[in-house]
N, C-alpha and C positions, 0 to 999 in steps of 0.2 A: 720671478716677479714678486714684489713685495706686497701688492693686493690685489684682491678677486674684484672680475670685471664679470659681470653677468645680464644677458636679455634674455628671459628665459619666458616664453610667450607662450600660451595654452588653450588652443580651442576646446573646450570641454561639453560634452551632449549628454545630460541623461534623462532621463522619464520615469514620468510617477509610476507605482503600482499599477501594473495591467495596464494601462496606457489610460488609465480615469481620467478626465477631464478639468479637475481639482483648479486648474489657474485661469479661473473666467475675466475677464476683461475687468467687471466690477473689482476685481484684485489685483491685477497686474501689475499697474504701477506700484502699489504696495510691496508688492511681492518681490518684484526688481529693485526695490530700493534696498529689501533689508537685504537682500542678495550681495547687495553690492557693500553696505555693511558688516555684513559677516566675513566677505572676503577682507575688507580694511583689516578687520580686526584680528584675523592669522595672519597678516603682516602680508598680505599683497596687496595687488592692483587690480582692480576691474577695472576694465576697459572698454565694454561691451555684455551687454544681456537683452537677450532675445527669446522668443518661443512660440510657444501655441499652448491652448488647456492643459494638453499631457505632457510636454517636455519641456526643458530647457538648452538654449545655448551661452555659454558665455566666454566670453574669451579674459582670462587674468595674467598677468607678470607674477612670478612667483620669483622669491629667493631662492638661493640655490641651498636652503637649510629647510625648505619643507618641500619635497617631495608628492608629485601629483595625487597618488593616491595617500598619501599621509593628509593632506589638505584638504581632500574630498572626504574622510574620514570623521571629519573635524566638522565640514560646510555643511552635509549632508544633512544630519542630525541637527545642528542649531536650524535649519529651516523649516526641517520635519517640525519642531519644536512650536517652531511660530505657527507655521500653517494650521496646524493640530490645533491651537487656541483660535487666530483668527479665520480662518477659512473653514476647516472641517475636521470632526474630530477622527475622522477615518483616514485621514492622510499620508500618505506613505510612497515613497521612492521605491521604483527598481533596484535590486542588490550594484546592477554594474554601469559602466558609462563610458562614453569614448572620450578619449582625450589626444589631441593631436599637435604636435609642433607646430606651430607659426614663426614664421621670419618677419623680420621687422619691414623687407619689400612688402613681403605679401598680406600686410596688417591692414590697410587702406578696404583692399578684398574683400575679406575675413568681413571685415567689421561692416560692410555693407552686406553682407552674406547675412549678418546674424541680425542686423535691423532688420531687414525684408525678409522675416521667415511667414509673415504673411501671405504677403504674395505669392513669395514661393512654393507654399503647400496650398494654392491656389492649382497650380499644376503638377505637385508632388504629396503623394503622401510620403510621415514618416517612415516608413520602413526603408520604402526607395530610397530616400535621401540618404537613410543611416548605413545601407548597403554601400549607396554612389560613394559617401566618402571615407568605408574602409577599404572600399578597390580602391579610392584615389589615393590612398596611404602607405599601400599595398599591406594590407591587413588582412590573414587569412581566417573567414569563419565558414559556421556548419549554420544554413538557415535555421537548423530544428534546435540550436538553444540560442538565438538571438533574444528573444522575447521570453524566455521561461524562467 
């Protein structure tokens, strides 16, 4: 084939330090804009961001020339960056985070998934959720370093 065809689609989850509560409403949209900023600017797509105080979801298109955790590498830090000026200067991510394949079918899904995480943790905490969807990925962990 003389060129590369690529849909390379990424549910991505992770959470502040300790699970602090750092993304209050009075922030949010902020928060999610420059998110989605920061993704334009490593050369992908946001598609989708969602959350609650402690975490984030967002689902992006990535090229096939930066690699998930290469890009989380990059995203991580310029938010830290922001938050730490605007929000607080204690600000700080999780070292890890989930990241999961999306099909272009199941994108419609996802992306209503990741609006209603309100609701959601309405009847779910995170942990649940973050457990529900490494079995749904079939992803094997040890509860005792989930969170450490």
């Amino acid at each position: 084939m003389p060129h590369t065809y690529t849909n390379l689609l990424f549910h991505i989850v992770f959470a502040t330090k300790e699970r602090y509560p750092f993304i209050s409403q009075q922030y949010e949209e902020r928060f999610y804009e420059y998110i989605g900023g920061v993704v334009r600017g490593l050369n992908g797509v946001c598609i989708e961001i969602g959350g609650m105080p402690d975490h984030v979801h967002i689902i992006v298109r990535l090229k096939p020339t930066l690699n998930v955790s290469k890009f989380l590498e990059q995203l991580k830090p310029a938010i830290t960056n922001w938050a730490r000026t605007v929000i607080d200067p204690k600000f700080e991510w999780q070292t890890g985070y989930g990241a999961f394949t999306v099909g272009e079918s199941q994108l419609p899904t996802v992306r209503r998934y990741v609006q209603n995480q309100k609701q959601h943790h309405i009847k779910q905490i995170f942990d649940e959720e973050f457990k529900d969807m490494l079995r749904a990925a079939s992803i094997g962990f040890d509860e005792k370093y989930l969170w450490k």
